[in-house]
C-alpha positions in Angstrom: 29.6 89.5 63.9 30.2 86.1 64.0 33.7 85.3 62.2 34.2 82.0 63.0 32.9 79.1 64.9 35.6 76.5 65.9 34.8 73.3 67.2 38.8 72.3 69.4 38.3 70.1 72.8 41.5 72.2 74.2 38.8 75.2 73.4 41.0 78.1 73.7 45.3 77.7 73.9 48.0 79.4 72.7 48.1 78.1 69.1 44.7 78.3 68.3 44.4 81.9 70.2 47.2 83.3 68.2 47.3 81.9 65.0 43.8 82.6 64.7 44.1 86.4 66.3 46.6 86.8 63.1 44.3 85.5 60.3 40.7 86.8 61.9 41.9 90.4 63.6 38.9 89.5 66.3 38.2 91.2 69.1 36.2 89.0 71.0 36.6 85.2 72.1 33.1 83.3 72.8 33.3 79.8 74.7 30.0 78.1 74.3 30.7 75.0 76.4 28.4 73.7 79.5 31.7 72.2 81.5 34.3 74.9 81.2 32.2 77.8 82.1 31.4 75.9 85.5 35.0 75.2 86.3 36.6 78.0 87.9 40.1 76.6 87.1 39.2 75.8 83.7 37.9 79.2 83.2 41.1 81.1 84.9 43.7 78.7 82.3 42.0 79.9 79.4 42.0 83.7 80.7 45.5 82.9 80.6 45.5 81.9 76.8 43.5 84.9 75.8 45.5 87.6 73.8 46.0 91.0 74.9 43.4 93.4 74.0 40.7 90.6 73.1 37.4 90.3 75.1 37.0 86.8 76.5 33.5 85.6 77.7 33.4 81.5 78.7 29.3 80.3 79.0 27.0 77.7 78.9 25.9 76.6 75.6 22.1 79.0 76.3 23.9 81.2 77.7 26.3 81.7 74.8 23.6 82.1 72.9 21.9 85.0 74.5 25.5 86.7 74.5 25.9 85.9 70.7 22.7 88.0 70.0 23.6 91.1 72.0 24.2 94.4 69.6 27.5 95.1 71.6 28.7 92.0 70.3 27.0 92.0 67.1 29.5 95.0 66.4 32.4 93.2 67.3 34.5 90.6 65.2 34.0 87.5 67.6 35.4 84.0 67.3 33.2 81.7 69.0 35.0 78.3 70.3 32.9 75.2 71.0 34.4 71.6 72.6 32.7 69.3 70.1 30.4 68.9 67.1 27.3 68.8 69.7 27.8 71.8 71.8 28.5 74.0 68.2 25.3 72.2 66.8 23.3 73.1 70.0 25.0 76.9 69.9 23.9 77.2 66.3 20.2 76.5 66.9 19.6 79.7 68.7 22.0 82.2 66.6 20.6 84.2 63.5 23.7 84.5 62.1 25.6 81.5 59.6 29.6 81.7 60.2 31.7 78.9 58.7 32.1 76.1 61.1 36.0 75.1 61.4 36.6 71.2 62.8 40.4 72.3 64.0 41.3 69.9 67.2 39.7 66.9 68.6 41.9 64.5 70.5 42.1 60.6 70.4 39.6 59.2 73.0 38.2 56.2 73.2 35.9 54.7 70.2 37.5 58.1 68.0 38.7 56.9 64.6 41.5 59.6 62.9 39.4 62.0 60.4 42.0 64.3 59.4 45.3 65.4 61.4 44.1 66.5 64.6 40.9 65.4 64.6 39.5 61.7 65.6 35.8 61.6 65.5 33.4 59.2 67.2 30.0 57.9 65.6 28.2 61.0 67.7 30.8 63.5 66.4 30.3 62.6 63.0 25.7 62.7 63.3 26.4 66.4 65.0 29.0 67.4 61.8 26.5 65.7 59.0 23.6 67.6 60.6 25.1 70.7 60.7 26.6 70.4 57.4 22.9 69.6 56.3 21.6 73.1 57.7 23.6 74.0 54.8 26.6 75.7 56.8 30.5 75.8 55.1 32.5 73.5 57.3 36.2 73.3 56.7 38.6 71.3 58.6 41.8 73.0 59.5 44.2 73.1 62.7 46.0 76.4 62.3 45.3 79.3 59.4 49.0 78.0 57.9 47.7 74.7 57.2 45.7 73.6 54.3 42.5 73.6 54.7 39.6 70.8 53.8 36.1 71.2 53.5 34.2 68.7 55.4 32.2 67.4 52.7 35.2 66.1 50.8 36.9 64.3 53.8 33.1 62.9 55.0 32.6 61.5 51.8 36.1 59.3 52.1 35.3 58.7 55.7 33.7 54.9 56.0 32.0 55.5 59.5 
């Protein structure tokens, strides 16, 4: 069972893979995301970040898919990492399941305006977010389970992009 799909460019780091372990109990971490799971050295500093005990699996966005779908997994409590709004809106076309989306960390980069601490979209962020908030799923934005937490639709709506 899906728990949780978090949409962080850092995908999976100490913070996020901690905090989150406390607040979700998972047992499982998912990576959907085309570049990390072809970088080897990528791949091996995440393995690093994972806690003890929890199942880690880094694949391309299909890939992920496929995994997401498997019974095993299905019986698991899995939290599902993507590195932007259009790898998670990819992921969620092939899943049959509807977890809440969680907009936690994406970094300043070039043409990114600040949405909320900790997150700076760009024009393309924000069409993958509003689509995905128009298949109807709950999207909150929050960095760490001890901060507050803001559903999408009410930051969007004060957001002038």
């Amino acid at each position: 069972m899906i728990l949780k799909i978090r949409i962080d460019d850092r995908l999976l780091h100490g913070q996020v893979a901690y905090s989150w372990k406390a607040r979700l109990s998972y047992d499982a971490v998912v990576i959907a995301d085309n570049q990390a799971a072809n970088d080897e050295l990528r791949k091996s500093t995440i393995k690093m970040c994972c806690p003890d005990g929890v199942k880690l699996a880094v694949r391309e966005i299909t890939k992920a898919q496929d995994l997401l779908k498997n019974e095993k997994l299905k019986a698991m409590k899995v939290f599902v990492i993507c590195s932007n709004p259009k790898s998670a809106y990819e992921l969620i076309q092939g899943l049959d399941e509807k977890p809440i989306i969680n907009l936690g960390g994406m970094q300043n980069r070039a043409g990114a305006e600040f949405f909320s601490k900790a997150v700076y979209v760009t024009a393309e962020d924000l069409e993958y977010l509003d689509k995905i908030n128009e298949m109807g799923y709950q999207m909150e934005v929050q960095e760490v389970p001890e901060t507050s937490m803001t559903e999408y639709k009410t930051l969007r709506a004060k957001f002038s992009k």
